[in-house]
TIGUGU-352264 format. One record per residue (C-alpha): residue in one letter; x, y, z. Coordinates in steps of 0.2 Angstrom, whole numbers, padded with zeros to 4 digits, always signed. Last residue first. Layout:
BEGIN
AXYZ ...
This chain:
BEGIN
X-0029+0078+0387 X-0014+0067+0383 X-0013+0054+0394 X-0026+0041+0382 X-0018+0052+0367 X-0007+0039+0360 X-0014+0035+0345 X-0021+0018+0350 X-0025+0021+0368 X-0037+0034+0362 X-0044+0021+0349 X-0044+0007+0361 X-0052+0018+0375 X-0067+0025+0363 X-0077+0011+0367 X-0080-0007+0357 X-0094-0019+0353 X-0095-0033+0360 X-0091-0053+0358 X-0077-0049+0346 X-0083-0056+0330 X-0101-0059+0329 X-0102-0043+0339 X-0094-0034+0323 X-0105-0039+0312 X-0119-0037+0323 X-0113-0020+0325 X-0112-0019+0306 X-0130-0022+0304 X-0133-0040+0294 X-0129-0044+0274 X-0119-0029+0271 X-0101-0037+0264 X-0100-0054+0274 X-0083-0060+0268 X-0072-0048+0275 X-0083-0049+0293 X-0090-0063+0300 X-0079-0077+0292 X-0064-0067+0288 X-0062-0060+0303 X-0067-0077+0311 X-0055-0088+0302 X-0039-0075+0306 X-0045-0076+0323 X-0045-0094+0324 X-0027-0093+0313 X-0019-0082+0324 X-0008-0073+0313 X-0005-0056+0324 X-0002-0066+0338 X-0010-0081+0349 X-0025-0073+0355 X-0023-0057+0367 X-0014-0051+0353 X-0028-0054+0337 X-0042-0047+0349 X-0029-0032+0350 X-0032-0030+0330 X-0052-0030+0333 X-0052-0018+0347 X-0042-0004+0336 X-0050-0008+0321 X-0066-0007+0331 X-0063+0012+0337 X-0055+0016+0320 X-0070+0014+0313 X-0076+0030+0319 X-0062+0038+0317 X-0062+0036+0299 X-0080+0037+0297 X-0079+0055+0304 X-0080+0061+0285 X-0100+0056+0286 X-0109+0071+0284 X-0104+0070+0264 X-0093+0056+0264 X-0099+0049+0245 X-0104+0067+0243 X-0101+0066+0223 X-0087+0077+0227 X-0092+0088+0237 X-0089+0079+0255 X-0075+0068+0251 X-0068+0078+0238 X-0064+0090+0252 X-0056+0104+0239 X-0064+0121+0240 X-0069+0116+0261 X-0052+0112+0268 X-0045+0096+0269 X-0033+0090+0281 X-0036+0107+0288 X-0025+0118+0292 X-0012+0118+0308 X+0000+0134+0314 X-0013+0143+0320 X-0019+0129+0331 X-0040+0127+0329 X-0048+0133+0344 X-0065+0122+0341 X-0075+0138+0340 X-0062+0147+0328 X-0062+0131+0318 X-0083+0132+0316 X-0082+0149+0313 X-0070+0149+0300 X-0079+0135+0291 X-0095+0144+0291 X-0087+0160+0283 X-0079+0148+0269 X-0094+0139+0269 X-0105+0155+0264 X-0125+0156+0264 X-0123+0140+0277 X-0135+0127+0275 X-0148+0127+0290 X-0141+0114+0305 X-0132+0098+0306 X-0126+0097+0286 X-0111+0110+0287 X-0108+0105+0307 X-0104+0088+0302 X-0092+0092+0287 X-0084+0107+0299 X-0081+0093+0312 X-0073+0079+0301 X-0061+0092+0294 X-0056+0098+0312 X-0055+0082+0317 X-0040+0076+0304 X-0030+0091+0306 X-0032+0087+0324 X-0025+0070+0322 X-0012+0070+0311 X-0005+0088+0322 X-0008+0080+0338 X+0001+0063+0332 X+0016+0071+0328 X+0026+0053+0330 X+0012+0039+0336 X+0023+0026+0325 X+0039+0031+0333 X+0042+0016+0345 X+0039+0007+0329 X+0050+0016+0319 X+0064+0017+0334 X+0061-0002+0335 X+0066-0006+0319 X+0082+0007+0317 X+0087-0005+0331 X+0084-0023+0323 X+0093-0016+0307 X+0083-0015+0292 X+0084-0031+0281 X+0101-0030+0272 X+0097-0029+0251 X+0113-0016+0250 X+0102-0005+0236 X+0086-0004+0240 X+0088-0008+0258 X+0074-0023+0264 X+0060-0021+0274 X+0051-0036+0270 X+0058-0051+0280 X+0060-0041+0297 X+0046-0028+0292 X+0035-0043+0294 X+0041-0050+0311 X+0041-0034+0317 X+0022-0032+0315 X+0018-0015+0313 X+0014-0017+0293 X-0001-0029+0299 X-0008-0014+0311 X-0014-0006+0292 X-0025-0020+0289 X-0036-0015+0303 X-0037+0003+0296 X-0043-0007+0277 X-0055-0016+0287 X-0064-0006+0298 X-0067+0007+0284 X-0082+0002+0275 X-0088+0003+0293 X-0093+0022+0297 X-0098+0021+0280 X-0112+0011+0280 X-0109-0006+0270 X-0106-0010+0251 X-0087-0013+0256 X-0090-0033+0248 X-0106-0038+0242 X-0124-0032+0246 X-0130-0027+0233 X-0123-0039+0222 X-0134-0052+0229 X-0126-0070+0234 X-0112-0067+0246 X-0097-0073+0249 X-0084-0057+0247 X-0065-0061+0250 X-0059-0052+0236 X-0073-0034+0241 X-0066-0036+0261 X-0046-0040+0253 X-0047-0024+0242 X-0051-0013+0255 X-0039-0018+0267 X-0028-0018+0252 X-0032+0000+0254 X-0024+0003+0271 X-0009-0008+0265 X-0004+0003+0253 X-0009+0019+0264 X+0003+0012+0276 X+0016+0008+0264 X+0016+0029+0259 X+0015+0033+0277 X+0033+0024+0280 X+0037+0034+0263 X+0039+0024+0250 X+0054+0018+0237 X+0051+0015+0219 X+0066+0005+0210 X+0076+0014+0200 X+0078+0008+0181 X+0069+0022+0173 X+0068+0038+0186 X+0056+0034+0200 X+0035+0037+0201 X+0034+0046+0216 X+0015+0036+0222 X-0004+0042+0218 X-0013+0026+0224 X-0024+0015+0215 X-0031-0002+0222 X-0042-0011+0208 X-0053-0027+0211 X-0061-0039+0197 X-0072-0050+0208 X-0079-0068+0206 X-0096-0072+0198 X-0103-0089+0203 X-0119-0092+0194 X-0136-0082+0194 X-0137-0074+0213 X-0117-0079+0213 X-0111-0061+0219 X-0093-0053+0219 X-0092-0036+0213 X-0082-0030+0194 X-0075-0015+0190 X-0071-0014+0209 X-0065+0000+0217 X-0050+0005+0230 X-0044+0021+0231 X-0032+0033+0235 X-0027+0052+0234 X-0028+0063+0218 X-0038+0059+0202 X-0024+0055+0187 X-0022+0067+0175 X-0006+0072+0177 X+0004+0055+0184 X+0006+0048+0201 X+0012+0031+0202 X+0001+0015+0209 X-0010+0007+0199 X-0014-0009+0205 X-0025-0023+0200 X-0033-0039+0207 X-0043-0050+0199 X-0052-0062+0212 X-0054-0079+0221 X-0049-0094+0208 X-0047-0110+0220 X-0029-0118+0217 X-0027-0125+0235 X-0018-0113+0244 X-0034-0101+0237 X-0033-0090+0222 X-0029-0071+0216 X-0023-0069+0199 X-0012-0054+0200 X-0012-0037+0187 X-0002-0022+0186 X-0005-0004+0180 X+0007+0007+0173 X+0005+0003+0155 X-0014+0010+0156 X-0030+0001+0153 X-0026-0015+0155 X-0019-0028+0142 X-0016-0048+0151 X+0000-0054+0158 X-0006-0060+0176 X+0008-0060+0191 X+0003-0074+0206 X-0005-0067+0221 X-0009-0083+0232 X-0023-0082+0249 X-0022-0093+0264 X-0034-0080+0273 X-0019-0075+0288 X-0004-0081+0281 X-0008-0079+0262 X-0016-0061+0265 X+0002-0056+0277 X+0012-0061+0261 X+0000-0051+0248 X+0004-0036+0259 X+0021-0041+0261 X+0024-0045+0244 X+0016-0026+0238 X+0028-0019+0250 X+0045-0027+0242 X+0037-0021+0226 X+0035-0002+0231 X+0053+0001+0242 X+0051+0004+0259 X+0069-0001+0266 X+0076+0014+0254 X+0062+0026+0263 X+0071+0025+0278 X+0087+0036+0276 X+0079+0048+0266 X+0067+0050+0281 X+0078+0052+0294 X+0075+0042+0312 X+0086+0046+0325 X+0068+0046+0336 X+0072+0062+0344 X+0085+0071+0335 X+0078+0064+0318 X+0060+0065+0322 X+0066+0082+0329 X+0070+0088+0308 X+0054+0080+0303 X+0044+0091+0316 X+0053+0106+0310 X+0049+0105+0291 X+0032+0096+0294 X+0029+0112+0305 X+0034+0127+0295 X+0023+0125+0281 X+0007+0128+0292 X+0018+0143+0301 X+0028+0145+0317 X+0023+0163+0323 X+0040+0170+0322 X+0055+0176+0314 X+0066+0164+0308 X+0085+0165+0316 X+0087+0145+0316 X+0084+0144+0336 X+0069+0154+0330 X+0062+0139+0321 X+0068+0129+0334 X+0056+0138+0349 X+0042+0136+0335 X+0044+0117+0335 X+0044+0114+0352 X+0030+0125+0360 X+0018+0120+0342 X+0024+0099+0349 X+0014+0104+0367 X-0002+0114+0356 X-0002+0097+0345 X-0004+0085+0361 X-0018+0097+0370 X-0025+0095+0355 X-0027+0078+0353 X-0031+0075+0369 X-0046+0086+0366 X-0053+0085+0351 X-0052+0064+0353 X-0068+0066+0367 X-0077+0082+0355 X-0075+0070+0338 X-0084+0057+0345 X-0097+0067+0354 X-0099+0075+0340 X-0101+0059+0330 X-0116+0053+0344 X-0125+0069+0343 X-0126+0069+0322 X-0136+0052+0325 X-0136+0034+0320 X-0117+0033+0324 X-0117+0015+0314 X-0124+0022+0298 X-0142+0021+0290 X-0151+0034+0298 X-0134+0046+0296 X-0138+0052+0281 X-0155+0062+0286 X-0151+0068+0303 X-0134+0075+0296 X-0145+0083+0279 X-0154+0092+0290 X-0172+0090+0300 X-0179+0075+0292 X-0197+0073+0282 X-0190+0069+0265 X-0194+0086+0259 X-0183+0091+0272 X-0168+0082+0266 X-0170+0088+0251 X-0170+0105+0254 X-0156+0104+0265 X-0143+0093+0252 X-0147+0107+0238 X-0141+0123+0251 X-0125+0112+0255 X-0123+0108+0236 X-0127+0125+0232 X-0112+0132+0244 X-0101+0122+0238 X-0102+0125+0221 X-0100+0145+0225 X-0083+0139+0234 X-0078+0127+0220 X-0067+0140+0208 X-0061+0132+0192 X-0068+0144+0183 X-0058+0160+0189 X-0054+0160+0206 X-0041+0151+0215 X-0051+0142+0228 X-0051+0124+0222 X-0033+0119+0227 X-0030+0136+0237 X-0020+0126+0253 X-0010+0115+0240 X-0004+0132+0230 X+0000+0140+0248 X+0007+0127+0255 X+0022+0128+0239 X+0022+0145+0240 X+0029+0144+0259 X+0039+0128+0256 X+0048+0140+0245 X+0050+0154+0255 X+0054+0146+0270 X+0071+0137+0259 X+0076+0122+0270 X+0067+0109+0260 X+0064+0092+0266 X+0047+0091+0275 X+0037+0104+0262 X+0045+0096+0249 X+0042+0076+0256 X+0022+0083+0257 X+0025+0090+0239 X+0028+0074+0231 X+0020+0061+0238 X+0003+0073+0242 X+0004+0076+0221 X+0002+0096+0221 X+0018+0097+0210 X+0036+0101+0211 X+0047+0103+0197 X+0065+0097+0189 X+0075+0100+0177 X+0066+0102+0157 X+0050+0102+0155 X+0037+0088+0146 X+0026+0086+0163 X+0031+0068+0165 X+0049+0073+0163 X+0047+0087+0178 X+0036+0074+0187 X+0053+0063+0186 X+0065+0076+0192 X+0055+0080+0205 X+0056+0063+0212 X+0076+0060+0207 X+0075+0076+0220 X+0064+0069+0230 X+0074+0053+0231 X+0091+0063+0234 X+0087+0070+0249 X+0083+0092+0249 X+0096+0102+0257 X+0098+0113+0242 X+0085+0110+0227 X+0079+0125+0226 X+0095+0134+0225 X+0099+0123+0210 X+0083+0127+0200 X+0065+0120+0207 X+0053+0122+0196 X+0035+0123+0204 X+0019+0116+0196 X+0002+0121+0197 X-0008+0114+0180 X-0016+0095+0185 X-0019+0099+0205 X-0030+0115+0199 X-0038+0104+0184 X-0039+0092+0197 X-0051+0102+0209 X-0061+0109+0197 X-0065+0092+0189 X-0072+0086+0205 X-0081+0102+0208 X-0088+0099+0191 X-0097+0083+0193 X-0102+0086+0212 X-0113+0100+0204 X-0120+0088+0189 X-0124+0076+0202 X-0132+0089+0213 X-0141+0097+0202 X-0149+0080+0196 X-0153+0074+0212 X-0160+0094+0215 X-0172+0091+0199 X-0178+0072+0205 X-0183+0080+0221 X-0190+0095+0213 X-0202+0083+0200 X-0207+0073+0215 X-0213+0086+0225 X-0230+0086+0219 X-0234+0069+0217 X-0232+0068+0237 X-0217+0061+0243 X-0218+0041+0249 X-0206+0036+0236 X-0193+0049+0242 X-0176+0039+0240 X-0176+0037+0259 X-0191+0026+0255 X-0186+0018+0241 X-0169+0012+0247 X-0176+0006+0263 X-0188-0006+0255 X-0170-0012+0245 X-0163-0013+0260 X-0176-0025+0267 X-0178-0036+0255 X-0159-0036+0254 X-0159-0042+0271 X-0173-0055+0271 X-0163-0063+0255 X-0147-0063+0266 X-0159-0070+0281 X-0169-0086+0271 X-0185-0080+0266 X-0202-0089+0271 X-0213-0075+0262 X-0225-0072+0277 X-0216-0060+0286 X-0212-0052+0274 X-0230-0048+0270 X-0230-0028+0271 X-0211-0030+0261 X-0218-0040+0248 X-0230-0026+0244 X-0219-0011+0247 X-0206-0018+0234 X-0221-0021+0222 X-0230-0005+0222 X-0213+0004+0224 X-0210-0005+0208 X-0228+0005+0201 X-0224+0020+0209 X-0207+0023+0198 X-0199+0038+0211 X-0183+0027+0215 X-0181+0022+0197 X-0186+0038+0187 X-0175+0047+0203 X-0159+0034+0198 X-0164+0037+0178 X-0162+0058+0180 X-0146+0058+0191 X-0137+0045+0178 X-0141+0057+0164 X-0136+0071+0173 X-0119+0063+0176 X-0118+0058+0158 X-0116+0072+0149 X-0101+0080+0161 X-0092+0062+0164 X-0092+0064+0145 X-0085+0080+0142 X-0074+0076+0157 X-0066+0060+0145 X-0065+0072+0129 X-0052+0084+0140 X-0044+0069+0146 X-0044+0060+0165 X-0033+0045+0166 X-0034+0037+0183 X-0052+0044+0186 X-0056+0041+0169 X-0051+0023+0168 X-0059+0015+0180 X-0075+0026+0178 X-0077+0021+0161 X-0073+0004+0163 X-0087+0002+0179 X-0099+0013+0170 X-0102+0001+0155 X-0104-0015+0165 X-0114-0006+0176 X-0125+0000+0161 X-0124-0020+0156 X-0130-0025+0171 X-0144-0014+0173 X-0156-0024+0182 X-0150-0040+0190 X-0154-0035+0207 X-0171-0028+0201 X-0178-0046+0194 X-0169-0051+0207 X-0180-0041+0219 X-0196-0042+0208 X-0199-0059+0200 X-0189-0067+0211 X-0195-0060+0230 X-0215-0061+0222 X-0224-0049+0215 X-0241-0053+0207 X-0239-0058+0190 X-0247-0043+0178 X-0228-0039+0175 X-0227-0020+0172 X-0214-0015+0187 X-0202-0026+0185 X-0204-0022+0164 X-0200-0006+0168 X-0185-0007+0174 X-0178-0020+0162 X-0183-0005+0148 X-0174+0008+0160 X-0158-0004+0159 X-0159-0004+0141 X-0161+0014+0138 X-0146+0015+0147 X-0136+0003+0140 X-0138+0011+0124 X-0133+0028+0128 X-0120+0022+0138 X-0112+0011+0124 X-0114+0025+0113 X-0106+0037+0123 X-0090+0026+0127 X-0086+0019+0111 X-0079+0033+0103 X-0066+0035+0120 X-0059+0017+0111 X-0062+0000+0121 X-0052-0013+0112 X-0036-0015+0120 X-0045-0012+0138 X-0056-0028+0135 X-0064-0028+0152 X-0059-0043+0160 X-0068-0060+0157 X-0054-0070+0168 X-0043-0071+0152 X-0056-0064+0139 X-0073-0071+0129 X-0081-0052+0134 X-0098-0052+0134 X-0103-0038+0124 X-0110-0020+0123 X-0093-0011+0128 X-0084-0021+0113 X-0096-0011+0103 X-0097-0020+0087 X-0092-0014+0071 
């Protein structure tokens, strides 16, 4: 039978046929697109036709279509729907992947060539996108190690290799510790708790197969736990288990993992003539140097401290108001920060998450997109890979086809923690026009049958946070692949999805949006502004938690590798003057960013990074006419969501605002600007 992996596929929109892709198909679809993908290689590199921009860096952007093709549906649906058989393969073919990316960026021959047109670029008459992507790709190869010496080739391609298959497990660690902790809850557990955490718990008790109800390590389920429930000792084993995620012993242990990938990261950043791995990733972002992120990290450390180490005075004095004894604890402080939200801000959770419901939040998201981009979201009945998932045509006012769009949004076992926002399918027209397949996953409460979901106000944040993303890869026009939607530096991929988040803050749009489950009122004007007036609530804690992760990821790759990263962390935390009562947002054994295929690895700062120019950029929207100023709207779009990596980011971003922006917006932003 044919491989429906190994075809074009004749389906609505030419999405992946999910209905027809078994897990048999997987390895020999790889296997064969592989082989395929090294044969188009090679072929760049053994035309006797001098090189010229078509016969060698299209020749290159179009290699290994079909292994992307593969990679993208395996992918997708593994990281949402991880098996046993699935991991075995994510375990064969990570090395695999490792071995053809050196074969490629060490293959002297297509160096030859990309080194050839690059010496006489000047010469080739290029237009800018395709003097870009010349560029990048000359890049690629030499930060990629083809100018090493024969001799260190072979380790170089060894320690990529390593690192994959290292990066491969610790991710697999890390869920199979989020996939089997669970907590029951009996009826003592569940005193004081709100109703939609225990209808939540209740749900992840059925999705387990047990009977009652349980906690699990899902952020949407145990972050409302450790808010809600009144029993110490069960927020305090609840912490615990989320804390030790990765550094329980036994197999699933990442600590050791860590380690290698930190010593791996050093030697090959050396042998590519750099100092530390920090010097070495951060060439190609917008900080340029580890200096510059310190310094970013150093000027928020302290305001943000200072404002965590005032709310620590507040919190622990009612924790012994309620007869505890003392210090205040990690899992004390959500409990006691959410109980003076409510004397403060008279804002109660389980009275607010009924006006966040999931759907009614999706439609604002897609309405803020029409307004602004002129963009329509109309439901598509086609087969996915899971039952949960939900699909959208995306089109223009006037009927214009744009994108795919997906969401997968309820936590389930098996399913990678956090969120996310991928596309099977990128946006470029190098060939014809090809228009993108994007996916938003998130890891919400999934309700009881025939209840509709309701959000945190952090939960709709993150939805609109990564419909940020999916807008910037939908709204792509570009020609090469390489260079279409979020693929830009790190310390910018996030510029648009943090922007995006300021649209939920519009009052306007929780006006129309906002709507109670079950009476269908819109939120009362006052309960409004105290959410709004609220929005910089616990912002020490959010923020320090936050730094503190960012500055023990730079300090791990600015320097020699530490021989222990537990030790190395503790150092680093103790030198910042960490607050006893606040961990890490994520602590060495489980910072998927960093270890995890070290997508962020030296780069977790991105965040904040980018928060400086979302910021700026949202207030160039107020100082016009509003938050749907069409000009501005235009201009976003123009010189940034539709521009993927085709210029610098700063240039990007001076395009859109006239200059680039300081630290003021962002301190202003959260609050802190009086805080230090």
């Amino acid at each position: 039978m044919t491989n429906p992996l190994l075809t074009d596929w004749d389906t609505p929109f030419e999405l992946p046929p999910f209905g027809a892709i078994e897990d048999a198909h997987y390895q020999p679809a790889f296997d064969a697109a592989l082989a395929e993908a090294r044969a188009e290689t090679q072929a760049i590199a053994d035309q006797e036709a001098p090189a010229t921009f078509d016969n060698t860096i299209k020749a290159l952007e179009r290699a290994g279509h079909r292994l992307g093709q593969v990679l993208s549906v395996f992918y997708t649906v593994s990281g949402v729907d991880s098996t046993e058989e699935r991991q075995a393969l994510q375990r064969a073919f990570s090395p695999k992947l490792a071995e053809y990316s050196s074969w490629v960026a060490l293959h002297e021959g297509l160096f030859a060539r990309v080194d050839d047109l690059y010496q006489r670029r000047d010469a080739l008459d290029l237009g800018p996108e395709e003097a870009r992507v010349l560029e990048l790709h000359h890049r690629y190869f030499r930060r990629a190690g083809a100018l090493l010496a024969a001799e260190k080739r072979g380790r170089l391609a060894e320690i990529n290799e390593e690192l994959a298959n290292l990066g491969t497990a610790f991710g697999q660690n890390l869920l199979a510790d989020e996939r089997d902790w669970s907590m029951a809850l009996d009826a003592e557990g569940l005193k004081g708790l709100p109703q939609f955490l225990v209808d939540a718990a209740a749900s992840a008790a059925q999705e387990k197969g047990v009977e009652g109800h349980v906690v699990t390590l899902s952020r949407s389920l145990i972050v409302p736990f450790l808010q809600f429930s009144p029993n110490r000792a069960l927020r305090q084993r609840a912490f615990e288990a989320w804390a030790a995620r990765g550094a329980n012993g036994g197999e699933t242990d990442n600590r050791g993992l860590c380690a290698q990938m930190l010593a791996l990261r050093h030697e090959r950043a050396q042998m590519l003539g750099y100092e530390n791995f920090a010097a070495y990733k951060l060439e190609t972002e917008m900080a340029k140097t580890p200096a510059n992120v310190r310094g970013l990290l150093n000027d928020v450390w302290a305001p943000a401290k200072a404002a965590a180490d005032a709310d620590a005075a507040v919190l622990t004095a009612m924790l012994e108001a309620d007869g505890e004894a003392g210090p205040l604890e990690p899992w004390d402080w959500r409990y006691y920060s959410e109980k003076r939200r409510v004397a403060e801000h008279d804002l109660d959770e389980a009275l607010l998450k009924p006006y966040f419901q999931l759907d009614r939040m999706i439609d604002a998201a897609f309405d803020c997109a029409a307004r602004l981009f002129g963009l329509s979201f109309a439901p598509i009945e086609v087969e996915l890979h899971h039952p949960d998932v939900r699909a959208w045509e995306v089109t223009r006012r006037d009927g214009e086809h744009v994108a795919v769009f997906l969401g997968d949004y309820f936590a389930r076992s098996g399913k990678r923690s956090g969120a996310w926002c991928s596309a099977i399918r990128a946006q470029q027209r190098m060939d014809r026009e090809v228009r993108p397949h994007v996916v938003n996953v998130c890891n919400f409460a999934k309700p009881p049958a025939g209840a509709p979901a309701l959000l945190s106000y952090d939960d709709a944040r993150t939805l609109f946070h990564e419909f940020g993303h999916a807008l910037h890869q939908m709204l792509s026009d570009v020609t090469f692949e390489s260079i279409s939607g979020t693929s830009v530096p790190r310390d910018f991929v996030e510029l648009p999805s943090q922007l995006y988040e300021h649209w939920l803050e519009v009052p306007e749009v929780l006006q129309k949006f906002a709507v109670h489950a079950e009476t269908g009122e819109a939120m009362p004007q006052a309960l409004m502004e105290r959410v709004l007036a609220a929005g910089n609530y616990d912002i020490g804690h959010s923020t320090v938690e936050y730094v503190a992760s960012a500055m023990v990821d730079l300090e791990f790759h600015d320097g020699p590798p530490p021989a222990d990263p537990m030790q190395k962390q503790a150092e680093v935390l103790e030198a910042m003057g960490m607050p006893r009562a606040i961990t890490m947002r994520h602590a060495t054994p489980h910072f998927a960013h960093v270890f995890s295929g070290g997508y962020y690895a030296a780069s977790y700062y991105s965040y904040m990074w980018s928060e400086m120019m979302d910021a700026d950029a949202f207030a160039a929207f107020e100082e016009a006419g509003g938050p749907f100023d069409a000009e501005m709207a235009k201009a976003l779009e123009a010189d940034i969501l539709s521009a993927g990596g085709r210029d610098e980011p700063d240039v990007l971003y001076t395009a859109f605002r006239g200059r680039l922006p300081g630290i003021e917006a962002l301190l202003k932003g959260r609050g802190l600007d009086d805080a230090a």
